[in-house]
KOLKE-190925 format. One record per residue (C-alpha): residue number from 1; x, y, z. Coordinates in steps of 0.001 Angstrom, whole numbers, m for minus. Example, Ala and Ser with C-alpha at 12.3 -4.5 7.8 and 13.67 -1.06 7.14 Angstrom:
@tilum: 1 | x: 12300 | y: m4500 | z: 7800
@tilum: 2 | x: 13670 | y: m1060 | z: 7140
This chain:
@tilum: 1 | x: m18107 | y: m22916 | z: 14882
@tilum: 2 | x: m17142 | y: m20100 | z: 17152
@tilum: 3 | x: m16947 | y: m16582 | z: 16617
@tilum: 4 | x: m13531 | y: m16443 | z: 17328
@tilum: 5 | x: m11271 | y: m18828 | z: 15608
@tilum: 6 | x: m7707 | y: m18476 | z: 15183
@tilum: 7 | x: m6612 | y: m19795 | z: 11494
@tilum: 8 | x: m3076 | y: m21204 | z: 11965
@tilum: 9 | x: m1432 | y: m21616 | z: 8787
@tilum: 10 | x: 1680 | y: m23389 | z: 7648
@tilum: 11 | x: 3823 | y: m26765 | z: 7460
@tilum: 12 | x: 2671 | y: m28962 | z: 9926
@tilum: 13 | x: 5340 | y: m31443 | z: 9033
@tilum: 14 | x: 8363 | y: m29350 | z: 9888
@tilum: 15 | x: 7223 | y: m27029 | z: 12157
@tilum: 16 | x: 4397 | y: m29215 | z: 13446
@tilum: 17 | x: 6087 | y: m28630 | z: 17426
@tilum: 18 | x: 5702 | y: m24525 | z: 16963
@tilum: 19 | x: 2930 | y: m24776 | z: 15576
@tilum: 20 | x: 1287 | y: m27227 | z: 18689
@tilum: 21 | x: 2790 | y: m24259 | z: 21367
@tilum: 22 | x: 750 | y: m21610 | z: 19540
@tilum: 23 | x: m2284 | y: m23414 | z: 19261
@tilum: 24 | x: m1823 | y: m24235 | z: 22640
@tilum: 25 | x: m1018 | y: m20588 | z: 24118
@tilum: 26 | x: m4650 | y: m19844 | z: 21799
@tilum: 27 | x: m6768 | y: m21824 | z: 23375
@tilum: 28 | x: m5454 | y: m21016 | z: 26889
@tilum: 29 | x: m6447 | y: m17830 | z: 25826
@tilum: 30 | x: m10049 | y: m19200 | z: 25378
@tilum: 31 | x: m10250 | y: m18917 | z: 21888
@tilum: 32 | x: m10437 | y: m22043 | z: 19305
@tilum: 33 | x: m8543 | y: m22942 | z: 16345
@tilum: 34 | x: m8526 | y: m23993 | z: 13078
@tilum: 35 | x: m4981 | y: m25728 | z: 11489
@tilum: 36 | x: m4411 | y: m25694 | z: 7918
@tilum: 37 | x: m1304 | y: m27739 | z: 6695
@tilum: 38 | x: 658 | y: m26074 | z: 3684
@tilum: 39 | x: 3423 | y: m28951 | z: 4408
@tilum: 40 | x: 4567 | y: m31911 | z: 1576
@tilum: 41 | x: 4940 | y: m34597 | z: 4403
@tilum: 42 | x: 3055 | y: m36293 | z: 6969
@tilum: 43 | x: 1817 | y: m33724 | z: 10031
@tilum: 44 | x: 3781 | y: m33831 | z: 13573
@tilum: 45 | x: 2492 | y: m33602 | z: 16755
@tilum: 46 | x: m699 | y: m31845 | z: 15692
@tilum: 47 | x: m3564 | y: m32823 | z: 13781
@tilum: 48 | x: m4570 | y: m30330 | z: 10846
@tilum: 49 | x: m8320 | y: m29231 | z: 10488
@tilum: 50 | x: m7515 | y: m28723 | z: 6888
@tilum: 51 | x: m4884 | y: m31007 | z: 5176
@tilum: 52 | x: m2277 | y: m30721 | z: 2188
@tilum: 53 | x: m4127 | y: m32623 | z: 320
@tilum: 54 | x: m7162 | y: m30036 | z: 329
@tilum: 55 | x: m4961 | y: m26871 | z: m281
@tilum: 56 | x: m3582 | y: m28685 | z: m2997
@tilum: 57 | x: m6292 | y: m29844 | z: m4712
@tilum: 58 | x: m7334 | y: m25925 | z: m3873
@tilum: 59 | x: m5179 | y: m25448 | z: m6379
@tilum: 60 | x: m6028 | y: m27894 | z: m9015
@tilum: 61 | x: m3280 | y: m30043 | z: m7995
@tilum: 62 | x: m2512 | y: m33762 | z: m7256
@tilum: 63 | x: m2640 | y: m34322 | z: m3502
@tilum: 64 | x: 563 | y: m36008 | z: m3825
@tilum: 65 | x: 3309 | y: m33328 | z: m2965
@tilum: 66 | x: 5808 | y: m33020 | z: m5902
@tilum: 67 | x: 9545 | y: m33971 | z: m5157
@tilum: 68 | x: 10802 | y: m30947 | z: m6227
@tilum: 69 | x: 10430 | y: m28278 | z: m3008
@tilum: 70 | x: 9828 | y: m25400 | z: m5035
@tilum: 71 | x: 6996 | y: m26907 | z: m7053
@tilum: 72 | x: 5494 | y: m27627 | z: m3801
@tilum: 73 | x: 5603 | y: m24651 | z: m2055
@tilum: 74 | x: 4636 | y: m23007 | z: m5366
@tilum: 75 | x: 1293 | y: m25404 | z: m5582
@tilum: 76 | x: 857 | y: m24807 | z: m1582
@tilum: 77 | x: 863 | y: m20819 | z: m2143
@tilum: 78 | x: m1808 | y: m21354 | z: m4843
@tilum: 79 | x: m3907 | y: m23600 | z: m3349
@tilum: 80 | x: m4155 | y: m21364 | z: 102
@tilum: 81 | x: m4622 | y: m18116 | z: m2017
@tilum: 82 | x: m7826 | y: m19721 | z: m3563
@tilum: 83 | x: m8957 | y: m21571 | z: 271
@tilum: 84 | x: m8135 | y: m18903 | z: 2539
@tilum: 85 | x: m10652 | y: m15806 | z: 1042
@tilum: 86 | x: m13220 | y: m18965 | z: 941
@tilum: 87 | x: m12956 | y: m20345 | z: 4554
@tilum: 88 | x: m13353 | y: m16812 | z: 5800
@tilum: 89 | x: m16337 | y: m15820 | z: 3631
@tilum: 90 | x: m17694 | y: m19044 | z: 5124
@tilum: 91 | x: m17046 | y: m17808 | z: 8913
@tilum: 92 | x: m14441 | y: m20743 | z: 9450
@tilum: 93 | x: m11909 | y: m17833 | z: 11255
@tilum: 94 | x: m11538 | y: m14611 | z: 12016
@tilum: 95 | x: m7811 | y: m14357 | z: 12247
@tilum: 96 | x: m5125 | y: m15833 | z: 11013
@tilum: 97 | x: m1717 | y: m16788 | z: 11795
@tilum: 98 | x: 2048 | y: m18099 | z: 10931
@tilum: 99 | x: 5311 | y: m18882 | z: 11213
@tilum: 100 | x: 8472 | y: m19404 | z: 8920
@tilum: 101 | x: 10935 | y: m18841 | z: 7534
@tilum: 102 | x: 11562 | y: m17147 | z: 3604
@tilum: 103 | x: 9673 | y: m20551 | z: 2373
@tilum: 104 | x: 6755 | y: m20208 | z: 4778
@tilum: 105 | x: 6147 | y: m16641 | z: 4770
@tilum: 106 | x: 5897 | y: m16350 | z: 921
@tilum: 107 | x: 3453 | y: m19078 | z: 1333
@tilum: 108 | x: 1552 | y: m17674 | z: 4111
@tilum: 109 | x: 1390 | y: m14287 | z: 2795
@tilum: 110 | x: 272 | y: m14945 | z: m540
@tilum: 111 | x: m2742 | y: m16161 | z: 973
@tilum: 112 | x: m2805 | y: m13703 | z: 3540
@tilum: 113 | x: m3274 | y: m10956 | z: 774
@tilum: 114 | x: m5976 | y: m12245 | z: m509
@tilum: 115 | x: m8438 | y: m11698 | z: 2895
@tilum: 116 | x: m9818 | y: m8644 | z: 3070
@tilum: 117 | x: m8234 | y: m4853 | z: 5041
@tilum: 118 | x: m9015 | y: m5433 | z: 8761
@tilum: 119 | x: m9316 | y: m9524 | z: 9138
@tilum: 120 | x: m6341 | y: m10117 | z: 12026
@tilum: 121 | x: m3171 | y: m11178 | z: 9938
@tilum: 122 | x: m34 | y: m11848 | z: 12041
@tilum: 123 | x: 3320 | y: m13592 | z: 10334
@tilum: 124 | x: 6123 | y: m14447 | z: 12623
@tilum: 125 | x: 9080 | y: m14527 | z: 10554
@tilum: 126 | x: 12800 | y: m14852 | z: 10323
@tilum: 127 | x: 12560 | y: m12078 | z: 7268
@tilum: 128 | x: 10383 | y: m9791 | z: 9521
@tilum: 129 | x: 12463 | y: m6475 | z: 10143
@tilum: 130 | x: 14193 | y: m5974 | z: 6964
@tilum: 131 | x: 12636 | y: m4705 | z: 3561
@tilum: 132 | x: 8889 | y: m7007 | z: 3628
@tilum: 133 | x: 6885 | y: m5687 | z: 1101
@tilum: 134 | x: 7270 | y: m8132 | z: m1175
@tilum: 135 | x: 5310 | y: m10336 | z: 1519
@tilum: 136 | x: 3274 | y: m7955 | z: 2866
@tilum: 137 | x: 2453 | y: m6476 | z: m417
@tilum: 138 | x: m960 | y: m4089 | z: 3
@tilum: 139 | x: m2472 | y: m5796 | z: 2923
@tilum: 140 | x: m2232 | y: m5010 | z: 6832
@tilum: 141 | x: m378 | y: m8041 | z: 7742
@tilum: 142 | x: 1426 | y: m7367 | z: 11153
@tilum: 143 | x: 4913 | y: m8770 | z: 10996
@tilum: 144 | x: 7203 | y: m10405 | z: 13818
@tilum: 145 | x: 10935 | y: m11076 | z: 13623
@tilum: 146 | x: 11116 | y: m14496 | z: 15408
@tilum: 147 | x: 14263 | y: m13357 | z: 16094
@tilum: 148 | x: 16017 | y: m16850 | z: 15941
@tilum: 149 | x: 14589 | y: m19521 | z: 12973
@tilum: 150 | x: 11641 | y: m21114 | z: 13768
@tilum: 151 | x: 13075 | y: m24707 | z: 14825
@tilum: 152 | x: 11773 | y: m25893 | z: 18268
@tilum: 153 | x: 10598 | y: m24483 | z: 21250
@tilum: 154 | x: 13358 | y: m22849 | z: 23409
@tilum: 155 | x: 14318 | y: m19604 | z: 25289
@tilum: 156 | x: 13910 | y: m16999 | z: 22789
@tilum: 157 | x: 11280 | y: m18690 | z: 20178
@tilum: 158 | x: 9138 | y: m19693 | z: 23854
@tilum: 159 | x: 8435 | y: m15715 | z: 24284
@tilum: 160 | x: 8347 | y: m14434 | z: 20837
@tilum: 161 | x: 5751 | y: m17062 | z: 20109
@tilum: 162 | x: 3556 | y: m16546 | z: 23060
@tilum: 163 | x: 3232 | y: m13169 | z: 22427
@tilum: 164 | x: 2722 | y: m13382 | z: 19153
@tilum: 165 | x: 7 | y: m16222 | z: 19554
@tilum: 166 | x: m1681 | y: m13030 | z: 22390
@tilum: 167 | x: m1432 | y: m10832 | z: 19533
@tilum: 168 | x: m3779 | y: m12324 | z: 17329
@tilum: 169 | x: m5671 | y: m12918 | z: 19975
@tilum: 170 | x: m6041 | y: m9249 | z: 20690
@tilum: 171 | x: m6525 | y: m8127 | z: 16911
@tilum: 172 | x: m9757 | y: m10703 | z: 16979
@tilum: 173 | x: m11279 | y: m9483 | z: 19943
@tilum: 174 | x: m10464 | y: m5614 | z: 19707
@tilum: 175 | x: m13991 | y: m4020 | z: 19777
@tilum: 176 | x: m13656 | y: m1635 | z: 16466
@tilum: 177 | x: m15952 | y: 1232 | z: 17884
@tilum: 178 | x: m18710 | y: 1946 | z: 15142
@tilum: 179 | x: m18833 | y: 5653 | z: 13486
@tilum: 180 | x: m21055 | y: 7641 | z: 10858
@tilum: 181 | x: m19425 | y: 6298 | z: 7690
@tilum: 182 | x: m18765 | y: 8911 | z: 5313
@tilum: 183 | x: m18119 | y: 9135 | z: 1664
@tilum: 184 | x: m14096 | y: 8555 | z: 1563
@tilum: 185 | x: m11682 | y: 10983 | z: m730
@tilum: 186 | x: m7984 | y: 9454 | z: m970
@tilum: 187 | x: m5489 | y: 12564 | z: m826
@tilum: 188 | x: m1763 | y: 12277 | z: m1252
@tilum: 189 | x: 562 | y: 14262 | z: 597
@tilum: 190 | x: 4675 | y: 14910 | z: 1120
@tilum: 191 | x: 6433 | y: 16741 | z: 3568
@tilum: 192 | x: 6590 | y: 19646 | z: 1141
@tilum: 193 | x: 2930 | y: 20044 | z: 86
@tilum: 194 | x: 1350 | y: 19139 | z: 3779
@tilum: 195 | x: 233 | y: 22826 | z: 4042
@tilum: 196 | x: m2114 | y: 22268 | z: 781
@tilum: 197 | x: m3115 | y: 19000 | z: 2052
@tilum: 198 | x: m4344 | y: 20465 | z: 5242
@tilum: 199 | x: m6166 | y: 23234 | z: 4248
@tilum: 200 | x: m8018 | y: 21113 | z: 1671
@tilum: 201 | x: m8428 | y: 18229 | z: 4075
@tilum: 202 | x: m10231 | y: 20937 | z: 6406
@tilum: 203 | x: m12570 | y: 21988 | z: 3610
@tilum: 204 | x: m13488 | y: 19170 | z: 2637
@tilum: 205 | x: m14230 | y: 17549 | z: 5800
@tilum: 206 | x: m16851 | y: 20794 | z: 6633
@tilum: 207 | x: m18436 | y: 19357 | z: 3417
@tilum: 208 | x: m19445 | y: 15954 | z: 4683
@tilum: 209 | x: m16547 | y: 13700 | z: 3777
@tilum: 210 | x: m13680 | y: 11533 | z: 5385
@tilum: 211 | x: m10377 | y: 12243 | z: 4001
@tilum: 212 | x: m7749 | y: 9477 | z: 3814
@tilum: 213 | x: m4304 | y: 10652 | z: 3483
@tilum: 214 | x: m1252 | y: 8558 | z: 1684
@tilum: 215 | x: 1780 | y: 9397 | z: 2106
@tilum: 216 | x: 4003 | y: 9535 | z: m1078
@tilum: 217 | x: 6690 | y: 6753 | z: m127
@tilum: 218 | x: 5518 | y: 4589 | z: m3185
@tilum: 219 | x: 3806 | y: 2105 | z: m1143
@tilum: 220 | x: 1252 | y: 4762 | z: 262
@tilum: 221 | x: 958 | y: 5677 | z: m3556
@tilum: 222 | x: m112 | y: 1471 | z: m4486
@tilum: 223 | x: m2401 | y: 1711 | z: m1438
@tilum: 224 | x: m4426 | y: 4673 | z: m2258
@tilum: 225 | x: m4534 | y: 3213 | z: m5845
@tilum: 226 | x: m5464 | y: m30 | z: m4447
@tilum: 227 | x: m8420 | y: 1220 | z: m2441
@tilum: 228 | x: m9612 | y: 3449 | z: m5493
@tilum: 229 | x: m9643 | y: 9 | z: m7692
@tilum: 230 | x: m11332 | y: m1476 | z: m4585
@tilum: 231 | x: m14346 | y: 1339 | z: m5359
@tilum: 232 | x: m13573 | y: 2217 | z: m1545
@tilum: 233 | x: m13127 | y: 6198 | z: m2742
@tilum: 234 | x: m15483 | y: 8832 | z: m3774
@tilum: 235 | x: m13400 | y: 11505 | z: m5307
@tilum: 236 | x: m9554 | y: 11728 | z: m5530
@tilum: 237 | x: m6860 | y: 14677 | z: m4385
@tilum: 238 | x: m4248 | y: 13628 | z: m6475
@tilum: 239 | x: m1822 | y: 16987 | z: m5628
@tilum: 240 | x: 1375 | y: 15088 | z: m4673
@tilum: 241 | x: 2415 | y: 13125 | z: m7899
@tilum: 242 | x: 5619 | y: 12663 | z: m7223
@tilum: 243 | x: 6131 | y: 9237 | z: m7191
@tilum: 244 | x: 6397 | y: 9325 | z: m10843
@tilum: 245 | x: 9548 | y: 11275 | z: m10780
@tilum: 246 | x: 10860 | y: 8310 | z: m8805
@tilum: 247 | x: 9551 | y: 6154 | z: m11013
@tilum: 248 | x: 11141 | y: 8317 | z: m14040
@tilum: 249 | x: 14232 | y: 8474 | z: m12855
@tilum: 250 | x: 15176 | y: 5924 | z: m10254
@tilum: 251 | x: 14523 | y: 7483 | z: m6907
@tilum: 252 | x: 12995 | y: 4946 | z: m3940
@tilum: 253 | x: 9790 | y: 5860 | z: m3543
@tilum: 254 | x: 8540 | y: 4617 | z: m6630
@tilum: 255 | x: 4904 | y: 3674 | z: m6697
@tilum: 256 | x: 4917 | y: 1779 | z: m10352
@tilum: 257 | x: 3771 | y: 2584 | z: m13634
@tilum: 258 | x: m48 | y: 2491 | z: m13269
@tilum: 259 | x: 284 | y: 5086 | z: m10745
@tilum: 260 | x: m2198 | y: 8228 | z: m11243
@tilum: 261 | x: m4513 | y: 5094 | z: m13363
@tilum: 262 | x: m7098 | y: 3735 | z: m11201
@tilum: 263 | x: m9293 | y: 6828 | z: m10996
@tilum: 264 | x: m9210 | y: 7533 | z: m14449
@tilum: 265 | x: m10038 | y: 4251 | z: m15661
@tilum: 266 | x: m12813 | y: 3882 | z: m13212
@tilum: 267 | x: m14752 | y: 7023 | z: m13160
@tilum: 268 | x: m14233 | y: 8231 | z: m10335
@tilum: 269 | x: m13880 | y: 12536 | z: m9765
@tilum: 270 | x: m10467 | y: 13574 | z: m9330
@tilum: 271 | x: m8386 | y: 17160 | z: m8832
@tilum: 272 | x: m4862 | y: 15997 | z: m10240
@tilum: 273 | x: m1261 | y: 18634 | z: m9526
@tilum: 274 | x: 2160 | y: 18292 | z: m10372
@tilum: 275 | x: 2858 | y: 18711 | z: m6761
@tilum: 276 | x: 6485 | y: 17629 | z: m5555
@tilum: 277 | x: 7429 | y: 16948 | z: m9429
@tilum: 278 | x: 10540 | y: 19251 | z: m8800
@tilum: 279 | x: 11968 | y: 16536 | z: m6674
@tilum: 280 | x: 13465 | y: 12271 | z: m6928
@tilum: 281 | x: 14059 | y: 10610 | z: m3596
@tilum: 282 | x: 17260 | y: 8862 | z: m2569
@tilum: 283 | x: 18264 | y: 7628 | z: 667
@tilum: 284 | x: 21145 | y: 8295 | z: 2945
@tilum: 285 | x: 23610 | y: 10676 | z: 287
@tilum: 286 | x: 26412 | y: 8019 | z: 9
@tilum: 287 | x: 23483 | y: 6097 | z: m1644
@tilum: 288 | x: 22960 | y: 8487 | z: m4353
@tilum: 289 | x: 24278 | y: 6866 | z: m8102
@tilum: 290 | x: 27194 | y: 8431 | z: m9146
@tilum: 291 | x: 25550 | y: 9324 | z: m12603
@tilum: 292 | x: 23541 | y: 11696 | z: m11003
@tilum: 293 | x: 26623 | y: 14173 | z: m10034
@tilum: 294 | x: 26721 | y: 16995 | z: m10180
@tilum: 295 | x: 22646 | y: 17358 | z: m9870
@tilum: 296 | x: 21150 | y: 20231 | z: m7696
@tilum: 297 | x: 20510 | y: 18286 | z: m3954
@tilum: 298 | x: 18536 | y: 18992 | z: m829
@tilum: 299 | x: 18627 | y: 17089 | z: 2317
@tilum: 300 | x: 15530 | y: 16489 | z: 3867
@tilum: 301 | x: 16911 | y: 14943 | z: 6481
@tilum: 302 | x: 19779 | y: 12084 | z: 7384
@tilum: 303 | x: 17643 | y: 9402 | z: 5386
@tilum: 304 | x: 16133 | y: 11238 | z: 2817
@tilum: 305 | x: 17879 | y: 13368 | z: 29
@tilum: 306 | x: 16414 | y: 15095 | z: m2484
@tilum: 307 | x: 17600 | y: 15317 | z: m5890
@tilum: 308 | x: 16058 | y: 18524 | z: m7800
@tilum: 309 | x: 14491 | y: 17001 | z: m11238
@tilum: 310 | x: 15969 | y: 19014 | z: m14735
@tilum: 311 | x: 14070 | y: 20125 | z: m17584
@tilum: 312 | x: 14344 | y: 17308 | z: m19841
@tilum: 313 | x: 12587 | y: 14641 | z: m16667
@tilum: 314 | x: 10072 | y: 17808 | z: m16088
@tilum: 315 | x: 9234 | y: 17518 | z: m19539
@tilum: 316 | x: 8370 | y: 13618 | z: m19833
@tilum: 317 | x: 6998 | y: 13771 | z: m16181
@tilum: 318 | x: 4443 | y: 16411 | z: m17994
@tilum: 319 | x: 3551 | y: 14147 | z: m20512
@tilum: 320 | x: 3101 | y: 11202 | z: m18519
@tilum: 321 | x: 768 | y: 12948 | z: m16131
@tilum: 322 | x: m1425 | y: 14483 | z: m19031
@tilum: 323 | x: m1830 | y: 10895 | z: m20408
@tilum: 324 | x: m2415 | y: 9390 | z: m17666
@tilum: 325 | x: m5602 | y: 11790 | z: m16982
@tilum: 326 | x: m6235 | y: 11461 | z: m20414
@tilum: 327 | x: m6969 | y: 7700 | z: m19449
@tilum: 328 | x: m10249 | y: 9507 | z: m17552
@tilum: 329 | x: m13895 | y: 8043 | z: m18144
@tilum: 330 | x: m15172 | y: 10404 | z: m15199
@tilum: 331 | x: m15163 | y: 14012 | z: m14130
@tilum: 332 | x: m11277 | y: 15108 | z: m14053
@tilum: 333 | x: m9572 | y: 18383 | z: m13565
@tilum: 334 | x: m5904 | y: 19317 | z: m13589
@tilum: 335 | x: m4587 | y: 22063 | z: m11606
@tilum: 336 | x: m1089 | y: 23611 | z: m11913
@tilum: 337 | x: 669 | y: 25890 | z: m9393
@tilum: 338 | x: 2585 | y: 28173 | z: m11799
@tilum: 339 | x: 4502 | y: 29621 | z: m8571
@tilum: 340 | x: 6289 | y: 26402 | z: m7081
@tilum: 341 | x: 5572 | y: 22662 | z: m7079
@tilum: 342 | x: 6861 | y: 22368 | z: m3404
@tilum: 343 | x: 8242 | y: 24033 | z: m278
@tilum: 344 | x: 11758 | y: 24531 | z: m1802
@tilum: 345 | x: 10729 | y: 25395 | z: m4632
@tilum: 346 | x: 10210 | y: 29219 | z: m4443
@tilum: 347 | x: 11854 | y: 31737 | z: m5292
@tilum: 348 | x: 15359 | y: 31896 | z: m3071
@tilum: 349 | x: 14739 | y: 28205 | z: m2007
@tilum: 350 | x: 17051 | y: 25549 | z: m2984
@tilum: 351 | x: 14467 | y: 23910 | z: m5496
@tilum: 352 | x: 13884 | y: 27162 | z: m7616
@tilum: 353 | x: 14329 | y: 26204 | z: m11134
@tilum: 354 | x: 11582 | y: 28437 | z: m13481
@tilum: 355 | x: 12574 | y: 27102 | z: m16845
@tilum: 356 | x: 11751 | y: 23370 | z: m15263
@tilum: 357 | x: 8727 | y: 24132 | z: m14376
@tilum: 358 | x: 7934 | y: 25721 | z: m17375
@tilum: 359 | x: 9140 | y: 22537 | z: m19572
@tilum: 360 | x: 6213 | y: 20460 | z: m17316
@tilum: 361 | x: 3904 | y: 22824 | z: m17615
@tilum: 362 | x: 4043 | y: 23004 | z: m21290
@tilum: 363 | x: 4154 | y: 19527 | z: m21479
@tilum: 364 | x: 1367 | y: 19019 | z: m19624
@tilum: 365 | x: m875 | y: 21700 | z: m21741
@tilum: 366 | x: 611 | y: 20164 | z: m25090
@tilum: 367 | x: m670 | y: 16758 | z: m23952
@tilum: 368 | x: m3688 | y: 17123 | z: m21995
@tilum: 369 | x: m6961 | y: 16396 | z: m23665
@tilum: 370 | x: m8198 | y: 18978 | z: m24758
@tilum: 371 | x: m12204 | y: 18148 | z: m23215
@tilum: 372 | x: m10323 | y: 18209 | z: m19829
@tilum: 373 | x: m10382 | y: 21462 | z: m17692
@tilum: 374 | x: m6641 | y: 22793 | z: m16902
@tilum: 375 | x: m6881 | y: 25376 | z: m14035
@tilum: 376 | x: m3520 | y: 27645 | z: m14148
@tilum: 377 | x: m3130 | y: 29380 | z: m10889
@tilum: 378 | x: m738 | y: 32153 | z: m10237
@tilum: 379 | x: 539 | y: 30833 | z: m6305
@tilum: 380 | x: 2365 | y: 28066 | z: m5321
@tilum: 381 | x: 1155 | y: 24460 | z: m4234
@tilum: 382 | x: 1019 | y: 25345 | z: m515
@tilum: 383 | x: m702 | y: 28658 | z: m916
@tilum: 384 | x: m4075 | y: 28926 | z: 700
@tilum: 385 | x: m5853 | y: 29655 | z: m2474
@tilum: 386 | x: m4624 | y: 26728 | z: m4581
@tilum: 387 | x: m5637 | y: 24301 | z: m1803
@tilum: 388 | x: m9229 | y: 25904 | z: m1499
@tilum: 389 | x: m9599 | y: 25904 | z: m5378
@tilum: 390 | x: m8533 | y: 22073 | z: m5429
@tilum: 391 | x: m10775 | y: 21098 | z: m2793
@tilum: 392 | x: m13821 | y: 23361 | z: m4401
@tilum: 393 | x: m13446 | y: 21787 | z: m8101
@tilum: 394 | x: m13450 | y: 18150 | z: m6438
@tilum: 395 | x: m16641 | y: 18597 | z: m4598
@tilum: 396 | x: m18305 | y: 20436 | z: m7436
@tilum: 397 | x: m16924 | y: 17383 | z: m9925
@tilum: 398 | x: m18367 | y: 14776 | z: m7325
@tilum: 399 | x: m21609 | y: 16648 | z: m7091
@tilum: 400 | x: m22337 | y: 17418 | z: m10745
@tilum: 401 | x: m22010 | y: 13057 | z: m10946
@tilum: 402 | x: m24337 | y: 12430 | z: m8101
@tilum: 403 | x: m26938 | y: 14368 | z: m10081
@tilum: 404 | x: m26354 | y: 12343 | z: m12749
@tilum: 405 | x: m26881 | y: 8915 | z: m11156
C-alpha cells in the first residue's frame, strides 16, 4: 500500500455521506485511503476497507452489534483501541481521521490515543472548542469544531470538512527536518520560577542535552510524567511541584495523584524543589469557593488567581513530596530554597509567609529518606545559584549512573 494513507475512522452507517466527501477531498489531494467502520448498521454510500464486524471481533466481541447503543459504541471503542496501534505498526496508514459527534469522538479518540506522539491525528467534532481533554487525553490529537453537527453535506459542514480533510493531508506529508538527537531532561516550569528554569535550561544544554519544558497547568504535569513512563527522559528537573497543591486543595491545575511518581519508580536521575508550593490555582476570582475566604490572594492575571497555601496544606504538601521521592529506585536529590518558593514569595511580596515555609520544610526533612541527599540553600527558587546547583547535581546524578551501566 502507499506511503501515504489517510485512515478514516468512524460510523459509516450514519455518517456514511461525510464520510464519502472527505475521502473524496483526500484523494483529490492525491493521497489514498483506508475506511474503517465503527458503525452497528449496514455502511452508506461508501464501502469500508475495514468493517464492524472486524473492530468488533478486535475486541473479542460478536460481530453482531448489540441493541443497546451504548454497549455498542462501548465494544466499537475497544475493538479500535486494540486495531488501530496494529494497522499502523503494519504500515496500513499514516494518518488518521474523524468526525462526530460526543458518541463518535469518544470512540475515535480512544483509539486515537493509543498511536504513538507524532502519527497525524485530526478529530472534527461538535465537542471541539470547549474543555477536550477527556478525548484528547495525553496524545497530540488536533481538534476541529465542526461548527454545526455532523449531518450532511451543506454550507458550513462543505468548508469545515474540506479543510479539515487538507489538514491531515498536510500533517502526513510535512517533511519533519532531521536533527542530532540528544539525551532529553523533562523540566517543569510556572510563571513564577521561569527565571530558575532558564538559567538551568542554559546549563544544561552547554552540557550536551535537550531540555523539554512542561508547563505546570496539570496537563503539562501528566505529559512530562507520561513521557518519563514512556523511558523518553534521561534525567528529571522536577523544581515546579506545584500541581500538588492543586491537587491538595482543589485548585485547577491539578495533575493527579501519581504526580512526582514516574521517575522514582523507574530509575531515572532527578533534582526535585518545592517550587511554587506557596501557591493553588483558581480561575477568574468570582470562581474561587466561598470556603476559601478570607485566604491571602494574588492575581496573576484576569484568568488566573492565586490563592497563597497556609501552614497546615504546606505541611501535608511536605510530606507528600518526601514520599513520593521516597518511592525512588534511582539517583534522587531534593533541593529546598529556604528564601522563597516563588516570585511573590519574598520578603515584601504578596506571597511572603516564613512560618509556611518553614511547616514544608520541616515536613519534608521529617519525611524524607534518610539515604536521600537534601540540599538546603540559603536563596530563593529564582536565584542564580539555586538554578546552577539544581542543574549541577542532575548532571552529576545522571553521570555517576552512566558509569554504572
Amino acid at each position: 500500500m502507499a506511503d501515504k494513507v489517510i485512515a478514516l475512522v468512524g460510523s459509516m452507517d450514519t455518517k456514511g455521506i461525510e464520510y464519502a466527501f472527505v475521502k473524496t477531498c483526500i484523494e483529490q489531494a492525491g493521497l489514498s485511503t483506508l475506511v474503517i467502520d465503527t458503525g452497528s448498521g449496514a455502511p452508506d454510500r461508501i464501502k469500508p476497507d475495514i468493517s464492524s464486524d472486524q473492530v468488533r471481533m478486535a475486541a473479542q466481541a460478536e460481530p453482531t452489534a448489540p441493541d443497546d447503543r451504548g454497549k455498542a459504541m462501548a465494544i466499537a471503542a475497544q475493538g479500535l483501541a486494540r486495531l488501530l496501534p496494529e494497522l499502523h505498526q503494519q504500515g496500513r496508514f499514516s494518518g488518521v481521521i474523524a468526525l462526530g459527534g460526543t458518541g463518535g469522538t469518544a470512540v475515535a479518540c480512544q483509539g486515537m490515543r493509543t498511536l504513538p506522539l507524532g502519527v497525524p491525528k485530526v478529530m472534527v467534532s461538535t465537542v471541539a472548542g470547549g474543555d477536550v481533554s477527556a478525548y484528547v487525553g495525553l496524545k497530540d490529537i488536533v481538534m476541529i469544531p465542526s461548527i454545526v453537527d455532523v449531518a450532511g453535506i451543506n454550507k458550513i459542514s462543505r468548508e469545515v470538512f474540506a479543510r479539515a480533510a487538507g489538514t491531515i493531508c498536510g500533517m502526513v506529508q510535512a517533511v519533519v527536518p532531521i536533527g542530532q538527537d540528544k539525551p532529553i531532561i523533562a523540566a517543569s516550569m510556572f510563571g513564577n520560577t521561569t527565571p530558575a528554569v532558564n538559567t538551568a535550561k542554559a546549563i544544561l544544554e552547554e552540557a550536551g542535552y535537550e531540555v523539554l519544558v512542561f508547563h505546570c497547568t496539570g496537563q503539562g504535569g501528566r505529559m512530562m510524567e507520561s513521557l518519563i513512563e514512556a523511558g523518553m527522559v534521561a534525567g528529571v528537573l522536577d523544581i515546579t511541584t506545584t500541581e500538588w497543591a492543586d491537587e491538595l486543595v482543589g485548585g485547577v491545575f491539578h495533575a493527579g495523584p501519581a504526580r512526582l511518581e514516574a521517575a522514582a519508580r523507574n530509575g531515572v536521575p532527578a533534582v526535585v524543589a518545592p517550587g511554587c508550593l506557596d501557591m493553588v490555582n483558581f480561575g477568574a476570582p468570582d470562581t474561587v469557593p466561598a470556603r476559601f475566604s478570607g485566604r491571602t490572594f494574588y492575581q496573576h492575571n484576569s484568568n488566573v488567581t492565586l490563592m497563597r497555601t497556609d501552614e497546615q496544606e504546606c505541611c501535608r504538601l511536605g510530606d507528600i513530596l518526601a514520599q513520593k521521592v521516597n518511592l525512588s529506585i534511582g539517583p534522587v536529590a531534593v533541593v529546598l530554597p529556604l528564601r522563597g518558593l516563588s516570585m511573590i514569595d519574598l520578603e515584601g511580596k504578596p506571597f511572603y509567609q516564613p512560618a509556611a515555609n518553614a511547616a514544608l520544610f520541616d515536613a519534608i526533612r521529617s519525611n524524607l529518606r534518610k539515604d536521600i541527599p537534601l540540599d538546603e540553600m540559603d536563596c530563593d527558587v529564582n536565584n542564580p545559584e539555586f538554578a546552577r546547583h539544581c542543574a549541577k547535581t542532575l548532571i552529576a546524578s545522571m553521570n555517576s549512573q552512566a558509569q554504572q551501566r
